[in-house]
LUMTI-576599 format. One record per residue: x, y negated, z negated of N, C-alpha, C in turn. Coordinates in steps of 0.001 Angstrom, whole numbers, padded with zeros to 6 digits, always signed. Atoms other than C-alpha are relative to their C-alpha. Example, Ala and Ser with C-alpha at 12.3 -4.5 7.8 and 13.67 -1.06 7.14 Angstrom:
2
+000890+001190+000000+012300+004500-007800+000900-001200+000000
-000820+001190+000060+013670+001060-007140-000770-001090-000730
***
This chain:
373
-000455-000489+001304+039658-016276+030973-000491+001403-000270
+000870-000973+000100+037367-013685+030860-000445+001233+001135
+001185-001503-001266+036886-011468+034569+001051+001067-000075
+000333-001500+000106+037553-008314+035212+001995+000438-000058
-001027-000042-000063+041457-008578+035008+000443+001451-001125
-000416-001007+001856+042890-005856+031868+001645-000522-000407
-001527+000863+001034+046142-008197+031691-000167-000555-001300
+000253+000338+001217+046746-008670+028141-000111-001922+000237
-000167+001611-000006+045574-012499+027931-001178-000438-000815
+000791+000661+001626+043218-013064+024908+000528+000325-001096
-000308-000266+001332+043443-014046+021748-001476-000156-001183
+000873+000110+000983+041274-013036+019021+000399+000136-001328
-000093+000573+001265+040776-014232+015544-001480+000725-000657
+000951-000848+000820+038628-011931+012636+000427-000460-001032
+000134+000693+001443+038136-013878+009836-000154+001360-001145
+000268-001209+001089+037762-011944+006556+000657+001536+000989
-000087-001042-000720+039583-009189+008612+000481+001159-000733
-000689-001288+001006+041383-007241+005639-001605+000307-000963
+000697-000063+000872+037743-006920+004120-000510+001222+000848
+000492-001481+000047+035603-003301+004166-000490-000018+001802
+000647+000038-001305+034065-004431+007386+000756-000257+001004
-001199+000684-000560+037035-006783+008761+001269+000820+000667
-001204-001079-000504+039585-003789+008743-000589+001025+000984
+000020-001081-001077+037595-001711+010853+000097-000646+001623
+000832+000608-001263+036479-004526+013482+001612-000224+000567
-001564+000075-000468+040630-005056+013660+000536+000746+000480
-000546-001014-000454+041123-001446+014407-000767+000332+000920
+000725-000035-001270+038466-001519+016763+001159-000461+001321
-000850+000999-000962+040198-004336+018868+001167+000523+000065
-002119-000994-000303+043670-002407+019010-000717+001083+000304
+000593-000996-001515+041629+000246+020399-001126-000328+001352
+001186+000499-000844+039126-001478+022489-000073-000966+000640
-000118+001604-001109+040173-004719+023944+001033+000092+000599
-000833-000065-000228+042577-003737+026733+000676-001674+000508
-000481+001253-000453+043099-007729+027327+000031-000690-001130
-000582+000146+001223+044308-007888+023776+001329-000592+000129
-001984-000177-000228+047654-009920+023673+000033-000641-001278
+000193+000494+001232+046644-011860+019943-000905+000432-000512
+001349-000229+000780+044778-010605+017296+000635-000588-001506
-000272+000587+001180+044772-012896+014318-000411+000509-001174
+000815-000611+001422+043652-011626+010884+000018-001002-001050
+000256+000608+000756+042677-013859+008922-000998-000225-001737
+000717+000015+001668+042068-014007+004559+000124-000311-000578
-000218+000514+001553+042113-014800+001154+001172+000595-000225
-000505-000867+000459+043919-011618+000440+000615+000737+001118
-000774-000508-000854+046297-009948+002852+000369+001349-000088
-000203-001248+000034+046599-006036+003111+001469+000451+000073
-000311-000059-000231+049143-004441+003040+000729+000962+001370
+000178-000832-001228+048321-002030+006080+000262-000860+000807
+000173+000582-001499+048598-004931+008775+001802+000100+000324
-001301+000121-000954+052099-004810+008441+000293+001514+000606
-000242-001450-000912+051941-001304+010029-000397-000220+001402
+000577+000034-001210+050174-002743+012826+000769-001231+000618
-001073+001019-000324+053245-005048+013795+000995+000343+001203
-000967-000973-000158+054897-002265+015625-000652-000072+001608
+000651-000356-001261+052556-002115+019046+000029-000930+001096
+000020+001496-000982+051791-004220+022326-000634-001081-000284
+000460+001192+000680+049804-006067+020722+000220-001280-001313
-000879+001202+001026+051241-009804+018874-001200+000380-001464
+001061-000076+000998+048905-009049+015522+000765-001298-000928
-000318+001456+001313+049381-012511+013137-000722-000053-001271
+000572+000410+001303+048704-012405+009580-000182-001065-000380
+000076+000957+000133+047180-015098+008563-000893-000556-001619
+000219+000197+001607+046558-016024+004342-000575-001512-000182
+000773+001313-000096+043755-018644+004295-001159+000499-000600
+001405-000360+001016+040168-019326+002747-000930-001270+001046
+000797+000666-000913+037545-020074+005039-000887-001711-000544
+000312+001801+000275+036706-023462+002650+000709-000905+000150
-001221+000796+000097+039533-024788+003363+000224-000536+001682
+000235+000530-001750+038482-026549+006969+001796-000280+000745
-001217+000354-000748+042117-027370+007782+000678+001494+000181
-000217-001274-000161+043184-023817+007287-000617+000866+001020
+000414-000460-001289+040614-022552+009601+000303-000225+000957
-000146+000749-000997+041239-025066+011802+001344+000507+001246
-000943-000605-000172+044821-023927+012044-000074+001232+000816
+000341-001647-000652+043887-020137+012459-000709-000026+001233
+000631-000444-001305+041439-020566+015440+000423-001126+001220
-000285+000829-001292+043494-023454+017594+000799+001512+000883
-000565-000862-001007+044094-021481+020778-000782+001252+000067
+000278-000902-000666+041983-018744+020441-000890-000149+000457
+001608-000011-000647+039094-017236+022565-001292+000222-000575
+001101-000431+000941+037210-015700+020545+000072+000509-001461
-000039-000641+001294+036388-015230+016928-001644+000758-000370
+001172-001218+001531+034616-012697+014584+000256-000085-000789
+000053+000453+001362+033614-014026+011922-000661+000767-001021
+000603-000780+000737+033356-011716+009272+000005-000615-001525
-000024+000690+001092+034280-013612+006696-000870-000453-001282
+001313+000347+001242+031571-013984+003409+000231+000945-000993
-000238-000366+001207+031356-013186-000013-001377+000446-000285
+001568-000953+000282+028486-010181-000522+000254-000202-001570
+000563-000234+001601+027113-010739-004082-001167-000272-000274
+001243+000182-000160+023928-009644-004786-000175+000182-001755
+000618-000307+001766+024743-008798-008972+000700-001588-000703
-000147+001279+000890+025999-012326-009858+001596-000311-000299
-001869-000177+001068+029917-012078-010390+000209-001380+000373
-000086+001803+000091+029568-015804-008757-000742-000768+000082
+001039+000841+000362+028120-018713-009327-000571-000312+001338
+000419+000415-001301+025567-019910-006313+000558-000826+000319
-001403+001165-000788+027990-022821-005550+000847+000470+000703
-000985-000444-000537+030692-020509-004955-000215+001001+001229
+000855-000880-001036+028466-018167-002934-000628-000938+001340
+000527+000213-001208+027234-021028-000852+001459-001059+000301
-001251+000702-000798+030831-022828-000306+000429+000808+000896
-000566-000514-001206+032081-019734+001279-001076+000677+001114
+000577-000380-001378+029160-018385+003488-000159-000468+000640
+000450+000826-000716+027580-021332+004656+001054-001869+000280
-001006+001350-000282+030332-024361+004404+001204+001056+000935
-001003-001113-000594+032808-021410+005294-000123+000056+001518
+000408+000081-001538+030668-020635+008608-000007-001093+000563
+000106+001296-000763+030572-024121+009368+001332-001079+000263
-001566+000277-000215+033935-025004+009085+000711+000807+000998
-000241-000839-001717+034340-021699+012050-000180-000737+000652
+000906+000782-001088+031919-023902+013718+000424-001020+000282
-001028+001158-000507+034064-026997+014001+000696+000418+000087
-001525+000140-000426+037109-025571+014293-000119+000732+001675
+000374-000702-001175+035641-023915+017315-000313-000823+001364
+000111+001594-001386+034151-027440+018986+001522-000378+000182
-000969+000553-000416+037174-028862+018255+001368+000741+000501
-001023-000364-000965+039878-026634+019567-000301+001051+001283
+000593-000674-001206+037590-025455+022742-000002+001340+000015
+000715-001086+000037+036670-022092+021611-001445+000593+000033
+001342+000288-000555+033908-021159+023272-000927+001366-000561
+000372-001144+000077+033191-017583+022106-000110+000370-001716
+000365-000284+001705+031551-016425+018107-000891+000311+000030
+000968-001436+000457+030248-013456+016750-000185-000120-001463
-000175+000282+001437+029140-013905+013458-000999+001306-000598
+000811-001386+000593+028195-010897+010832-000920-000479-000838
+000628+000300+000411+025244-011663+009628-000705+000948-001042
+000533-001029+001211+022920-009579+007480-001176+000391+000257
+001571-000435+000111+019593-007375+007285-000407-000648-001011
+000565+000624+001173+018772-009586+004007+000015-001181+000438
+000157+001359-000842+018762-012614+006324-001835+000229+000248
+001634-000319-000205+014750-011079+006861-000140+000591-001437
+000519-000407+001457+014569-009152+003667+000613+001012-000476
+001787-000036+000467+013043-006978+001859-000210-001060-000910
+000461+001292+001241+011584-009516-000167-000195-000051-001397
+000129-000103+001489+010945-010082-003273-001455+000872-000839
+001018-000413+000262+007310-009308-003052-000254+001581+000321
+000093-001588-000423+008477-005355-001938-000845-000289+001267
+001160-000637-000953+006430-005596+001274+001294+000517+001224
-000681-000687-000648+007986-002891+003248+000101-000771+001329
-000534+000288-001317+010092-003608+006894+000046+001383+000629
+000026-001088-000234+009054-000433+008317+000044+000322+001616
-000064-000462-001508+010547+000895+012064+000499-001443+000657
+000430+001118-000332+010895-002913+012276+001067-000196+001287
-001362+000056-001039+012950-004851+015328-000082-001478-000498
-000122+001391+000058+014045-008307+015982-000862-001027-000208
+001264+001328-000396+010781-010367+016819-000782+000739-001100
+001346-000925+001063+008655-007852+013611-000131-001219-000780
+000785+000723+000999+006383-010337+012127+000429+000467-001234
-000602-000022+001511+007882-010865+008242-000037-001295-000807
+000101+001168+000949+007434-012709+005263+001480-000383-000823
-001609-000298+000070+010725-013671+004780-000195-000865-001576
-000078+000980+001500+011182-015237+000823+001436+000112-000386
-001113-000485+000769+014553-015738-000392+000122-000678-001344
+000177+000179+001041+014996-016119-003875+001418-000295-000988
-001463-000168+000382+018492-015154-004363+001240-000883+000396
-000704+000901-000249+021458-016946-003930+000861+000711+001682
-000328-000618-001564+022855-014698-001135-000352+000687+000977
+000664-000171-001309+020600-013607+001086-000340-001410+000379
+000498+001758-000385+019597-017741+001106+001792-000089+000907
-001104+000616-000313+023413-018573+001954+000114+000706+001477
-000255-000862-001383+023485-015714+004896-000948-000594+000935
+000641-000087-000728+020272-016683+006090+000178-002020+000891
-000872+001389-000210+021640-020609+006025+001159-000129+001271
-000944-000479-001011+024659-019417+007893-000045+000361+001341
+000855-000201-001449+022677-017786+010585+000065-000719+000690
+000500+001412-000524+020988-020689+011392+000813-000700+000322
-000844+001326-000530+024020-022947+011929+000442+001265+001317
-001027+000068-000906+026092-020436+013822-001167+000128+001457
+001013+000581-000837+022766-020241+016136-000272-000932+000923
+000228+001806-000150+022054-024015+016293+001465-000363+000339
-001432+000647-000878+025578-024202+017445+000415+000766+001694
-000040-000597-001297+024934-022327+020538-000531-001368+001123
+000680+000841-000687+025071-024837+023383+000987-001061-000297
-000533+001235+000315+027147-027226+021677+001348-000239+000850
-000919-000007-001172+029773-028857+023966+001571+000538-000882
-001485+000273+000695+033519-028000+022858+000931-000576+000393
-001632+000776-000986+036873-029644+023761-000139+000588+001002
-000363-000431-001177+037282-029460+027515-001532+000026+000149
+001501-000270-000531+033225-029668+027886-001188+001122+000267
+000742-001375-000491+032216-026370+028244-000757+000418-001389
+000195-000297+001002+029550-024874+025899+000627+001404-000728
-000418-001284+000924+030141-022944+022803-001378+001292+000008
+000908-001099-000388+028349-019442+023020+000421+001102-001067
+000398-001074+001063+026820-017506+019912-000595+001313-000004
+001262-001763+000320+025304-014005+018424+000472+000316-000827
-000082-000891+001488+024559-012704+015188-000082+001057-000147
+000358-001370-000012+024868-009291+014531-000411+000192-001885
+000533-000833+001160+022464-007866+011240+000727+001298-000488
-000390-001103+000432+023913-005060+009658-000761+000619-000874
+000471-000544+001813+021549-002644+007067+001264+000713-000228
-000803-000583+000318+023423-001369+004812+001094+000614-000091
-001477-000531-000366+027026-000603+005936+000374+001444-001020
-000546-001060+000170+028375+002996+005125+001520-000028+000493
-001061-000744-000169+031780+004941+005162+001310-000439-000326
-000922-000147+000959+035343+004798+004524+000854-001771-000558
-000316+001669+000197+036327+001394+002160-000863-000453-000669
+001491+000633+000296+032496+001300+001205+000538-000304-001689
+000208+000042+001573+033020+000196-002629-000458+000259-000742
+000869-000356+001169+030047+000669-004115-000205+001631+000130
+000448-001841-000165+029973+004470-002628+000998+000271-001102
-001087-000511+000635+033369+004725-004392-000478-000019-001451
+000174+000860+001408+032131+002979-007687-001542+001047-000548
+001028-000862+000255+028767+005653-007672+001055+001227+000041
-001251-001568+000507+031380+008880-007185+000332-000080-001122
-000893-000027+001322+033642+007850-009901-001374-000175-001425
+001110-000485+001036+030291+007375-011945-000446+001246-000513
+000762-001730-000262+028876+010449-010978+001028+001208-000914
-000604-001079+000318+032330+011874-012286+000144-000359-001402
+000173+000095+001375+032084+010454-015731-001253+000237-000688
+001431-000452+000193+028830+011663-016379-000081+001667+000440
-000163-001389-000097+029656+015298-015471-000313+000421+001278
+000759-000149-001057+028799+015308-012165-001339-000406+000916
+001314-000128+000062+025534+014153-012071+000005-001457+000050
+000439+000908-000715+023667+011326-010821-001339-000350-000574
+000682-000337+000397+020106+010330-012311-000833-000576+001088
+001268+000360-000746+017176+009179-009758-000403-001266-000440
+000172+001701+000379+016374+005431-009967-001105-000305+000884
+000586+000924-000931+014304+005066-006984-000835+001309+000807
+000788-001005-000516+011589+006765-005623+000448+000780+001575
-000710-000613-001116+012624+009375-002369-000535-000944+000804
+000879+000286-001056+009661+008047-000760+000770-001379+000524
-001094+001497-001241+011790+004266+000189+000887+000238+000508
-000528-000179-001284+013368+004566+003058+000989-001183+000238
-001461+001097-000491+016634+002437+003423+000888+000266+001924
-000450-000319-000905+017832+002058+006970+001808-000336-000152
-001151+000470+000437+021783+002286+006942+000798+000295+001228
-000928-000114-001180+025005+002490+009285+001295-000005-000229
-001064-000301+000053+028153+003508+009884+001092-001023+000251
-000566+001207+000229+030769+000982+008980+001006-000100+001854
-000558+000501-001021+032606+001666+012463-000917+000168+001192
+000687+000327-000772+029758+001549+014568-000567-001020+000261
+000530+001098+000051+029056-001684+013510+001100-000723+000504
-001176+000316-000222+032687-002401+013964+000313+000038+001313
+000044-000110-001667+031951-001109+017890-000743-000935+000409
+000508+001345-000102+029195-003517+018053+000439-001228+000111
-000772+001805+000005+031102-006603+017172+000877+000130+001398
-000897+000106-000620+033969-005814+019305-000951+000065+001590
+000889+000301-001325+031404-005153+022417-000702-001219+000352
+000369+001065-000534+029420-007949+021687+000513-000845+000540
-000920+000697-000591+032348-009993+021759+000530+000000+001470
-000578-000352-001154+033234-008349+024887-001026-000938+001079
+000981+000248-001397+030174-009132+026941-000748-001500-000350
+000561+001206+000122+029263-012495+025080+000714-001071+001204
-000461+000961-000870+031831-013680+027769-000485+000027+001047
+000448-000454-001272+030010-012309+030685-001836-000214-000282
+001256-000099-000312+026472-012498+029743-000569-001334-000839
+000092+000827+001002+026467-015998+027819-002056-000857+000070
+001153+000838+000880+022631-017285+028442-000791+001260-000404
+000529-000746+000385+021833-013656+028130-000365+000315-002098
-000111+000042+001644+023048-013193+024166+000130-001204-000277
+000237+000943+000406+023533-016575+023921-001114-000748-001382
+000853+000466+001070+021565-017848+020463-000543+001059-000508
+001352-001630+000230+020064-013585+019799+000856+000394-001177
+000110-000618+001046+020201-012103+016922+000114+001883-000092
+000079-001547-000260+020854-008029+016825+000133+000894-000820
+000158-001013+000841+020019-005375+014302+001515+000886+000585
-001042-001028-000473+023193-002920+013960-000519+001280-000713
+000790-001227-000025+021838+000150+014262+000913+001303+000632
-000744-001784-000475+023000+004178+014828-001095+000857-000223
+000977-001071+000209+021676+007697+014379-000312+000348-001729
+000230+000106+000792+022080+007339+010881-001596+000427-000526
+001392-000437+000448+018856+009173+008948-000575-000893-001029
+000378+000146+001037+016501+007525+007217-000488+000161-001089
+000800-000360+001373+016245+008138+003372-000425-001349-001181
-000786+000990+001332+016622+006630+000043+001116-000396-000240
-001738+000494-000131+019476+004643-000829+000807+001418-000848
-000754-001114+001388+020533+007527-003973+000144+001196+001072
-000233-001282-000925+019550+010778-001049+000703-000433+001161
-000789-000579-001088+021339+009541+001580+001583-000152-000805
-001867-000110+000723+024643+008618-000609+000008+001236-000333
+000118-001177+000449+023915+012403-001970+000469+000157+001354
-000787-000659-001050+024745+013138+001784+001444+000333-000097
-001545-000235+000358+028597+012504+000889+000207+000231-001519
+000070-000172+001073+028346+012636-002506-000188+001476-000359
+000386-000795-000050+026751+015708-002268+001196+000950-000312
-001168-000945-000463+029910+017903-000524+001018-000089-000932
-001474+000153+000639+032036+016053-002903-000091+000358-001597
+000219-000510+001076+030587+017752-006248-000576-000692-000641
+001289+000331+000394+027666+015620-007010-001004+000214-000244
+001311-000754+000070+024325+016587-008525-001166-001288+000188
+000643+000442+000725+021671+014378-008415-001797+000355-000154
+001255-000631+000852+019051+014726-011196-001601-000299+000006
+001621+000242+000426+014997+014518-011246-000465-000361+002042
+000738+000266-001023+012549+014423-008338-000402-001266+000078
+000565+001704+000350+011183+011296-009553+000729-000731-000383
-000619+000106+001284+012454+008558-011440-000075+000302-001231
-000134-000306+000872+013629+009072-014517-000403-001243-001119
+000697+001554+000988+012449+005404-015997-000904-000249+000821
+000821+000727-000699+009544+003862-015203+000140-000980+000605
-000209+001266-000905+009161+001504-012818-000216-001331-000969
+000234+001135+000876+007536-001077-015204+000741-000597-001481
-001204+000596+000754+010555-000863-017533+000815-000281+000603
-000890+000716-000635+012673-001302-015115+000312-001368+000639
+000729+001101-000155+010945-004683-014083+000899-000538-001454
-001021+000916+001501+012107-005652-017974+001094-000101+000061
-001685+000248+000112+015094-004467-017732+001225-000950+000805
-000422+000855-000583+015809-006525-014583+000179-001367-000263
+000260+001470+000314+014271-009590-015980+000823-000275-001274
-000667-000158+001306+016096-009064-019495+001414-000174+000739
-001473+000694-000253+019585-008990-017687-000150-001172+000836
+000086+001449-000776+018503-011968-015572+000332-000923-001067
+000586+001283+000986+017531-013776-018535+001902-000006-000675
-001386-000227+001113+020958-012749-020601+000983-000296+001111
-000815+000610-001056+023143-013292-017436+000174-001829-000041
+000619+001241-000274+021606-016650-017532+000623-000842-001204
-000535+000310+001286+022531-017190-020865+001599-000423-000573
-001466-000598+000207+025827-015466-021351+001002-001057+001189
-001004+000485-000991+027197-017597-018110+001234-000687-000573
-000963+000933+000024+028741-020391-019935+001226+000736-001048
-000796-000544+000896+030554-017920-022036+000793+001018+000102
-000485-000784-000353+031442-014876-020148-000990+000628+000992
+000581-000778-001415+030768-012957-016824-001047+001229-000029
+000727-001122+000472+027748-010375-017583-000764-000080+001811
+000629-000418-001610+026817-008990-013770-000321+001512+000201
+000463-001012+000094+024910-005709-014479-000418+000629+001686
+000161-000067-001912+024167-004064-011065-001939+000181-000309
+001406-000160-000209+020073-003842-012138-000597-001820-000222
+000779+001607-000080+018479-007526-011782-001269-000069+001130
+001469+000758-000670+015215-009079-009927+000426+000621+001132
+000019-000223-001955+016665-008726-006232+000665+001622-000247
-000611-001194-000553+018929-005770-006371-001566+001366-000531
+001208-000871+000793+015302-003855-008308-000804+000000+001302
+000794+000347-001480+013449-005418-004934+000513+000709+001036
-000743-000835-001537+016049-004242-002411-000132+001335-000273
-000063-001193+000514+016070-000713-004088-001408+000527+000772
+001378-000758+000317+012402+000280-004222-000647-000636+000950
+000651+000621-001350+011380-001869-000663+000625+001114+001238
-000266-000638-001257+011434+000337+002511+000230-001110+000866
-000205+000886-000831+013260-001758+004880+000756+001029+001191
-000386-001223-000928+014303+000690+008216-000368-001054+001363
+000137+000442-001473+014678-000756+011677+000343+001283+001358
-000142-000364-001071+013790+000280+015052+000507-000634+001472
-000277+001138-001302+015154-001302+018468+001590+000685+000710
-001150-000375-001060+017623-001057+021106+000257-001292+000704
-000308+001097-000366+018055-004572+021846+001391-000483+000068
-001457-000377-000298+021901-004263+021628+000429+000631+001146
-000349-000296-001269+022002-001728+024019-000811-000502+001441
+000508+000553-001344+019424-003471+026853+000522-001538+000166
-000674+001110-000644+021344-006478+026297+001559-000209+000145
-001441+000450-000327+024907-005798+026324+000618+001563+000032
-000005-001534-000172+024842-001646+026712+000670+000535-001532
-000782-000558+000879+026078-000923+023131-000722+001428-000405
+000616-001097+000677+025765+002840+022122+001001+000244-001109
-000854-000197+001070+026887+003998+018912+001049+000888+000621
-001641-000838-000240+030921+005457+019153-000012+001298-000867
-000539-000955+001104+030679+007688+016299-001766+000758-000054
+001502-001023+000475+027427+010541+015868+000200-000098-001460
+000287-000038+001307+025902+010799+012731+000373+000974-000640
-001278-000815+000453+028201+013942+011961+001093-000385+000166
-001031+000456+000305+030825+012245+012562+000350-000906-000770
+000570+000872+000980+029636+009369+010625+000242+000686-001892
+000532-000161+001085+028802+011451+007664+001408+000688-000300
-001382-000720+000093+032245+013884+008400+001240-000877-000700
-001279+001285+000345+034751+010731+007919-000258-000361-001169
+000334+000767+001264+032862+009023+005144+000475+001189-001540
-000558-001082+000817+033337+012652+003437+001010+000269-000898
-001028-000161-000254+036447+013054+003613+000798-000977-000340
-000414+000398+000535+037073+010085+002656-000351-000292-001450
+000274-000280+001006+034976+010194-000644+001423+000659-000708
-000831-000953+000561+037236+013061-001308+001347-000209-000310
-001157+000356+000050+040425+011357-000780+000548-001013-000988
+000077+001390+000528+039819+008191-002648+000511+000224-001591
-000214-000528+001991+040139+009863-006837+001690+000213+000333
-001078-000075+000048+043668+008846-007345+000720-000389+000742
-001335+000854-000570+045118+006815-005046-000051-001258+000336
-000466+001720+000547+046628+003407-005343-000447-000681+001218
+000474+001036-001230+045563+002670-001908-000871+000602+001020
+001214-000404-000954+042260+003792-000452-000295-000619+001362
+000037+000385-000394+041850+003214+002737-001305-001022+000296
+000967+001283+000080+040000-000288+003398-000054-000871-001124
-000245+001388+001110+040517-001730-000210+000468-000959+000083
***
């Protein structure tokens, strides 16, 4: 299924594939898998870019499903080889309830995970998360860190718990026999922080920045250090791992892998100022501009009123307990455990990285269809 042939004769399936991350790992694979002859896309919500990608050698199948819905999956991955599962619902300010946050990460992933025994798919890449380790709640910095870095891992929140849940199964399902006997063969890929074009919340800080006159105010001290990455380098990652999970299966088999680039490490506010910057952004004060120890209230005050307000209406402020933790915790990884186990180097330099994301900042004010929404 898998040697060294380049006749189109796989089929792959990318869950969540019309999502910020999903659409790139799809445009990866139409450039990067010359033994591409299916690529499924599979979502909630259906783009309307895929039908542009209808036109090539490659069969592309839209496919309008919800990863809780086990028979629906089931459907989507009979017959193929391999899936990437990107599929999950990031919410770290509350817009859903933890039920709904842990039906689709962790029942979601596990419903991949049978439909995978049972229609002898032997191959899954699942996107996992840097908040699967932390930072924690207690701020204790992840500094230079790699895979095996001693950590106090606490989760507190409802979705870093559901990711780190998720993990663990698609893991613990490495090994497991599938239809036709042969085992199934896993790897998680971590992502910090995803960057560039599609990113939402970059979009959702611009358009701030532009109702406020330009200007930006300092929230978070320079000194924390956020490690981050370029949304299609992570998007090269998947599609490689996938590549070589067929060839090197007790190698990656059950591993875990930081997605990592040349990406610099700053603050979360100075490195978004990187694109932000070019695109007529100021931002204001060396320091913060609130204290830290009001900001502590202010987190716990919309916790508390979130808490409150639920049964009555949706109040999901973006400052609360965890997102105050993730902010002001240095979390930055070091390692190359990607590339000594399956040769991945980043596709894109960190000027080119920062060039695209630009550029697309710039493009995004005013039109009905940004690319990646």
């Amino acid at each position: 299924m898998a040697g060294g042939t380049q006749a189109r004769e796989l089929v792959y399936l990318v869950t969540g594939g019309c999502g910020f991350l999903g659409e790139h790992v799809v445009q990866m694979l139409l450039q990067r898998e010359p033994r591409l002859a299916e690529l499924r896309v599979f979502d909630l919500h259906l783009s309307p870019w895929l039908e542009e990608l209808k036109t090539g050698p490659v069969q592309v199948t839209a496919i309008q499903g919800d990863v809780t819905q086990a028979h629906e999956v089931e459907a989507a991955v009979a017959g193929a080889h391999v899936v990437i599962h990107t599929a999950g619902l990031v919410d770290v300010f509350g817009r859903s309830s933890p039920e709904t946050i842990h039906e689709v990460n962790v029942q979601g992933t596990q419903n991949v995970i049978d439909a995978c025994v049972r229609n002898g798919t032997r191959f899954l890449v699942y996107t996992s998360s840097m908040e699967v380790v932390g930072p924690n709640t207690k701020g204790h910095p992840f500094y230079r860190g790699n895979e095996d870095t001693s950590y106090e891992v606490i989760h507190s929140h409802p979705y870093p718990s559901s990711k780190a849940l998720a993990e663990r199964l698609v893991l613990e399902a490495n090994g497991v026999k599938v239809q036709g006997g042969l085992p199934l063969v896993t790897c998680a890929l971590r992502p910090t922080g995803i960057y560039g074009e599609g990113h939402q919340i970059m979009r959702d800080f611009y358009r701030q920045g532009l109702r406020l006159g330009g200007r930006l105010f300092r929230a978070v001290p320079a000194s924390v250090e956020h490690g981050r990455v370029y949304v299609g380098n992570v998007a090269w990652m998947h599609v490689l791992a996938a590549q070589e999970l067929q060839q090197k299966e007790a190698l990656m088999g059950r591993q875990v892998y930081f997605c990592y680039d040349e990406s610099p490490y700053k603050s979360y506010e100075d490195f978004n100022m990187e694109f932000l910057g070019p695109c007529g952004l100021k931002l204001v004060g060396t320091r913060p501009l609130v204290p830290y120890c009001l900001l502590v209230f202010l987190a716990t005050l919309n916790a508390l009123l979130q808490w409150l307000l639920r049964p009555l209406m949706l109040y999901a402020p973006l400052l609360n307990p965890y997102t105050l933790a993730v902010a002001n915790t240095t979390f930055t990884v070091s390692t190359n455990k990607a590339q000594r186990h399956f040769g991945y180097e980043p596709l894109f330099s960190w000027e080119d990285s920062r060039s695209r994301t630009i550029r697309w900042v710039q493009a995004t004010e005013g039109l009905a269809h940004p690319s990646g929404s």
